[in-house]
VEXDREN-2710 file (C-alpha; in Angstrom, 1 decimal):
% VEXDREN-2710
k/r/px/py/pz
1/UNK/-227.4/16.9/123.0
2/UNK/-226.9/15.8/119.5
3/UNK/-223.8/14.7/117.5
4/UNK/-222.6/17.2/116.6
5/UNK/-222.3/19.0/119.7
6/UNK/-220.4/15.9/121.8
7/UNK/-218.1/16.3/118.9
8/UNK/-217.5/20.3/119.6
9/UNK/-217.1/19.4/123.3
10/UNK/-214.7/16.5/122.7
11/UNK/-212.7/18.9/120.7
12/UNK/-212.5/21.6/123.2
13/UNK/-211.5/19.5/125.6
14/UNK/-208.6/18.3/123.8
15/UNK/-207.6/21.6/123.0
16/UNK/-207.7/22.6/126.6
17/UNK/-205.5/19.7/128.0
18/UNK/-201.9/20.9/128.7
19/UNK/-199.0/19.1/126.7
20/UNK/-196.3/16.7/128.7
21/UNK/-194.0/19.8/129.5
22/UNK/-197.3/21.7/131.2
23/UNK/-197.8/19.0/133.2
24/UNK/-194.3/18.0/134.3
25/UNK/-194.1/21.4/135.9
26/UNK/-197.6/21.4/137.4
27/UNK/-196.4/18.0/139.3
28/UNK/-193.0/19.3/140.3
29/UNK/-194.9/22.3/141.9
30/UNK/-197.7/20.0/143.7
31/UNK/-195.0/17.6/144.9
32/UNK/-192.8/20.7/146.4
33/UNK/-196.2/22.2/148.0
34/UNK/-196.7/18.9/149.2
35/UNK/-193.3/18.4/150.8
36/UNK/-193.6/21.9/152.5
37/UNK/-197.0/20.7/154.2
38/UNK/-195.3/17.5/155.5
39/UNK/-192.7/19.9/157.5
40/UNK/-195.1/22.1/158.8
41/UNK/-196.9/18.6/160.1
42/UNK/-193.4/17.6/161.5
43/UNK/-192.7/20.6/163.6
44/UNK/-196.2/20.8/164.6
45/UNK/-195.9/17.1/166.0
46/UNK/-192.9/17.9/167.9
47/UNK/-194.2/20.8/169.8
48/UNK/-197.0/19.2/170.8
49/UNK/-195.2/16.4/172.5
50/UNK/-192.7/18.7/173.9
51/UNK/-195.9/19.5/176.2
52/UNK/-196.2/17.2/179.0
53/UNK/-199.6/18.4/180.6
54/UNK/-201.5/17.8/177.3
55/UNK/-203.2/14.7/177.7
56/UNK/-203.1/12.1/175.4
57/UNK/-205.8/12.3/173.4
58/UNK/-204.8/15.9/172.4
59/UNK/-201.9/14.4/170.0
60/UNK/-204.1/11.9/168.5
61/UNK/-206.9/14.5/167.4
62/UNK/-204.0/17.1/166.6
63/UNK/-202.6/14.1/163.9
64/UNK/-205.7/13.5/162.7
65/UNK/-206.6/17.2/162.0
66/UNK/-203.2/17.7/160.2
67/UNK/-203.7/15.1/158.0
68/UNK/-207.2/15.9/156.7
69/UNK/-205.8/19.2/156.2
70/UNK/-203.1/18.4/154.3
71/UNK/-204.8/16.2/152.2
72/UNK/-207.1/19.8/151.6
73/UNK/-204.6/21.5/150.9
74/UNK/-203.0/19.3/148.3
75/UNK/-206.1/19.0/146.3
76/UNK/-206.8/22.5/146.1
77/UNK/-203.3/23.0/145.0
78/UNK/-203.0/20.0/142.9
79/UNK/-206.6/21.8/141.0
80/UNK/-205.4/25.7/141.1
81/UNK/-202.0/23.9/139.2
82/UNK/-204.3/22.0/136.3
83/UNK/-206.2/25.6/135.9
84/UNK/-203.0/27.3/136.0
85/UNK/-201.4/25.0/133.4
86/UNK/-204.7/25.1/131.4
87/UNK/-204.7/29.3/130.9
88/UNK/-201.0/29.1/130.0
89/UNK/-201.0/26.3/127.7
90/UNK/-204.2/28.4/126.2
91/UNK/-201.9/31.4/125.7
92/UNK/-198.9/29.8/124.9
93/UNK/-201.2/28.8/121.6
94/UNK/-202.9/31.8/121.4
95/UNK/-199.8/33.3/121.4
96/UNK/-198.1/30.4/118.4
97/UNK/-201.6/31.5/116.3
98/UNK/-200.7/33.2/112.9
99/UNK/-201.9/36.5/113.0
100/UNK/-204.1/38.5/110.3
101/UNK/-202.1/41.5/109.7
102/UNK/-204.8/44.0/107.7
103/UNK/-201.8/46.2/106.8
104/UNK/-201.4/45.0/103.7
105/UNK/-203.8/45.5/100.3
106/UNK/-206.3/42.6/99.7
107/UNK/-206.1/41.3/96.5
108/UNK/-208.9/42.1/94.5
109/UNK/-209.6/40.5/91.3
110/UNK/-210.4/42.9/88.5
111/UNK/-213.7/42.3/86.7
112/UNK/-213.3/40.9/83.1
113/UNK/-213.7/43.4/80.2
114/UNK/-216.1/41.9/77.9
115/UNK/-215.0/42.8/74.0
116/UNK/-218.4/44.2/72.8
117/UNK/-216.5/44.9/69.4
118/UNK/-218.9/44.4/66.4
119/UNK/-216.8/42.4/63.5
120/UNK/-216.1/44.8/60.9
121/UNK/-219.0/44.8/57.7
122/UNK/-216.8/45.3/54.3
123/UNK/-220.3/45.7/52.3
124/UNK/-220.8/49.6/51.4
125/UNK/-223.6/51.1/53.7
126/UNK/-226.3/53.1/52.6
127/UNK/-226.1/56.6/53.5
128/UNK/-229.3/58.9/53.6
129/UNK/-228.2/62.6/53.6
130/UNK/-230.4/65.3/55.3
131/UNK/-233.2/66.6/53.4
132/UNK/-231.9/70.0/54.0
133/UNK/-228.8/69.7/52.0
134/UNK/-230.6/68.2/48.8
135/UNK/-230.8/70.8/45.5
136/UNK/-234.2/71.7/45.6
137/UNK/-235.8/71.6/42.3
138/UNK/-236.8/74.9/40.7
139/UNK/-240.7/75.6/41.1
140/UNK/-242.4/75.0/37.9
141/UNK/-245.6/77.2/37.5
142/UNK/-248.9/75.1/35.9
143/UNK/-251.2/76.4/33.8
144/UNK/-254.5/74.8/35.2
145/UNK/-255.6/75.1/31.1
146/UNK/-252.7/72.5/30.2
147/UNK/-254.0/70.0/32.8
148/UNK/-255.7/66.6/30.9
149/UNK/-258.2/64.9/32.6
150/UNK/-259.6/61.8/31.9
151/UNK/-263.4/62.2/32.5
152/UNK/-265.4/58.8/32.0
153/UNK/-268.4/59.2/29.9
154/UNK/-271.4/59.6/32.1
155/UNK/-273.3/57.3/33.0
156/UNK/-277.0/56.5/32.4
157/UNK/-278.9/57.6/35.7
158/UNK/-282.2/54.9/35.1
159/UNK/-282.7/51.9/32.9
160/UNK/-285.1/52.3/30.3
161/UNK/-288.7/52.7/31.2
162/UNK/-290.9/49.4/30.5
163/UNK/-292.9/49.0/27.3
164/UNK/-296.2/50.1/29.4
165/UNK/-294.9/52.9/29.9
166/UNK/-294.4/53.2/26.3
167/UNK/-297.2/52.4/25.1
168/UNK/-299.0/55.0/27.8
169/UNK/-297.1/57.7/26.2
170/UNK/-297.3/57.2/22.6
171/UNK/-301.2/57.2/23.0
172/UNK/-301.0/60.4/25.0
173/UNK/-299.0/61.7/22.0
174/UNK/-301.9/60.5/19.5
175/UNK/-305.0/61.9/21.9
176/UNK/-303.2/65.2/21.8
177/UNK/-303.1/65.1/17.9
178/UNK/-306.8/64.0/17.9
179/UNK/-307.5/67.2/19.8
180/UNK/-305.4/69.3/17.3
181/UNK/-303.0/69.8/19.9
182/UNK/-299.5/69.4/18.5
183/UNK/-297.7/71.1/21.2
184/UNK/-298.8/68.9/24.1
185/UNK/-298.0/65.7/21.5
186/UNK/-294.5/67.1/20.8
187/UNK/-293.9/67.6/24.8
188/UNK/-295.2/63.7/25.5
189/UNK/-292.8/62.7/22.8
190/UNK/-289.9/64.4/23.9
191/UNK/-291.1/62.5/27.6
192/UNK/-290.6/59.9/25.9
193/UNK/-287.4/60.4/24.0
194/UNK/-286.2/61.2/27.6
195/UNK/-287.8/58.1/30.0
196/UNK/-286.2/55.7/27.0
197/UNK/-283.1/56.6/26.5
198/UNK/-283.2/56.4/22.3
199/UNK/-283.6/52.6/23.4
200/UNK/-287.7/52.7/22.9
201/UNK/-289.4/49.8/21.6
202/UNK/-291.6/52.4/19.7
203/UNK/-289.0/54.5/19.0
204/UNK/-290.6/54.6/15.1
205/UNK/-294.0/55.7/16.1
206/UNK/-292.6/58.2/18.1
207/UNK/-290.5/59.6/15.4
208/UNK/-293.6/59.5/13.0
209/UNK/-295.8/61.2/15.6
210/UNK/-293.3/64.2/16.5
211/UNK/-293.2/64.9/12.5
212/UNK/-296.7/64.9/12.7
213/UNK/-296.9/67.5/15.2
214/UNK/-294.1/69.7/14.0
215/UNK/-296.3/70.0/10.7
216/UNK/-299.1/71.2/13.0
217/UNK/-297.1/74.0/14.4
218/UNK/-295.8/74.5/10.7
219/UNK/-292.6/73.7/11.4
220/UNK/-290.1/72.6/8.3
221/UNK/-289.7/68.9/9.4
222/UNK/-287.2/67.7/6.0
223/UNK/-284.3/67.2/8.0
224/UNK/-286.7/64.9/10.4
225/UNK/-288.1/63.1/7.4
226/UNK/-284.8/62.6/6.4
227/UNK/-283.4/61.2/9.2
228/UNK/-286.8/58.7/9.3
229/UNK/-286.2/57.5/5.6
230/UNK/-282.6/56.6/7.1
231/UNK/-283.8/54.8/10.2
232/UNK/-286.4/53.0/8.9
233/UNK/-286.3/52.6/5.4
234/UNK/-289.6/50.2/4.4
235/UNK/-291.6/52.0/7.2
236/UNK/-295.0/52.5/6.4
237/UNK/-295.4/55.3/8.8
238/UNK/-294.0/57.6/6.5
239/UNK/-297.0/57.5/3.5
240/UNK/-299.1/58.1/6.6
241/UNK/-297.0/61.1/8.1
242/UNK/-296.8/62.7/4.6
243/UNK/-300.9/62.3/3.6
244/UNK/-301.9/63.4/7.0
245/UNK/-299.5/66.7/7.1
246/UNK/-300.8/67.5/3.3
247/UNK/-304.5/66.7/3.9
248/UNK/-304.8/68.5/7.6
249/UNK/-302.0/71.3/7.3
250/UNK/-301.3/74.4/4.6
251/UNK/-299.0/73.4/1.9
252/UNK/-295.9/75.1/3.3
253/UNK/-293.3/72.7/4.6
254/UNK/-295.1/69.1/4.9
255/UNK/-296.5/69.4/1.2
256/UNK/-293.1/70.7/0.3
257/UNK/-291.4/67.7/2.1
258/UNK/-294.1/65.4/0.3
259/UNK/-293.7/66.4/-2.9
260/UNK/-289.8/66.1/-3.0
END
């Protein structure tokens, strides 16, 4: 049994002792039950000597039986008062207890209202409005014609071609000559216009040789001598050009282009 238990029964038990009044009355009865037995003893005592043929013996054993017997009968009473005293003293404080009455209402306390409130902002908002209720502009009709585009100049697809390459072509160009072929020495200069960019490193024997062949398809070629004497003004391909297109050629445009 631990502590705390002798400590619940030591409680209990003074709670179920019966106050000074309680017991007061619980002796008055005992000693009046008591009293009652010892004249029920007395006139039992008397009768028996009252008969003379009873031996002797018979009185002594009749006392000692009464006694025992009252001594019986006062401890059951004297316990049957202490249990009787105990249950009333029980309900007289039973009785004394406060009682809950559930009649009335609890008291509840109301749950606190928390001010969610947000402090007032006195800086203007933005408002958007709906795109429905803007003015819509009026449609304006383009003319794709009036439309300027910026186009960057194109541009160049391949670098210039190497100066073997150059070289390769330029003495294709004079073999066809050789041959009295003009056309196929025009076609591998114009190759070569086109591989080069107009960045050749023989771009003046090119230009001498396609002179050269456009006299042998009797072609006028003064606007291409022209344009040589502007390029390359001390070049001593044009003599060349000029003798060679009189000497090989009829006298219709080179000799006309020499002599001016």
């Amino acid at each position: 049994m631990t502590d705390l238990s002798r400590s619940l029964l030591a409680a209990a038990r003074e709670g179920l002792t019966p106050d000074a009044a309680v017991a007061a009355r619980v002796r008055a009865k005992v000693a009046a039950s008591i009293a009652a037995g010892a004249g029920a003893v007395g006139a039992t005592t008397a009768a028996s000597s009252a008969t003379a043929a009873t031996p002797a013996i018979v009185p002594a054993a009749a006392s000692a039986g009464s006694k025992s017997l009252l001594l019986k009968l006062g401890a059951l009473l004297l316990v049957g008062g202490a249990v009787t005293a105990t249950v009333l003293a029980t309900r007289e404080r039973a009785s004394d207890a406060p009682r809950l009455s559930m009649s009335s209402p609890l008291e509840v306390d109301e749950p606190r209202t928390v001010d969610r409130s947000v402090a007032r902002d006195d800086n203007p908002r933005v408002t958007f409005e709906p795109a429905g209720s803007r003015a819509r502009a009026p449609h304006r009709s383009i003319d794709p014609a009036a439309i300027e585009i910026d186009v960057p100049p194109p541009e160049p697809t391949a670098e210039p071609v190497s100066l073997s390459r150059e070289v390769e072509l330029i003495d294709l160009a004079m073999a066809s000559l050789r041959k009295h072929a003009p056309a196929a020495a025009l076609a591998a200069i114009r190759t070569y216009e086109r591989e080069t960019l107009g960045q050749g490193q023989m771009a003046e024997e090119a230009a001498a040789i396609a002179i050269e062949a456009r006299c042998g398809l009797h072609q006028d070629v003064t606007d291409e001598l022209a344009a040589f004497d502007l390029a390359w003004p001390s070049s001593a391909q044009r003599s060349r050009v000029v003798t060679t297109c009189f000497a090989k050629y009829p006298p219709r445009s080179c000799c006309t282009a020499a002599r001016s």
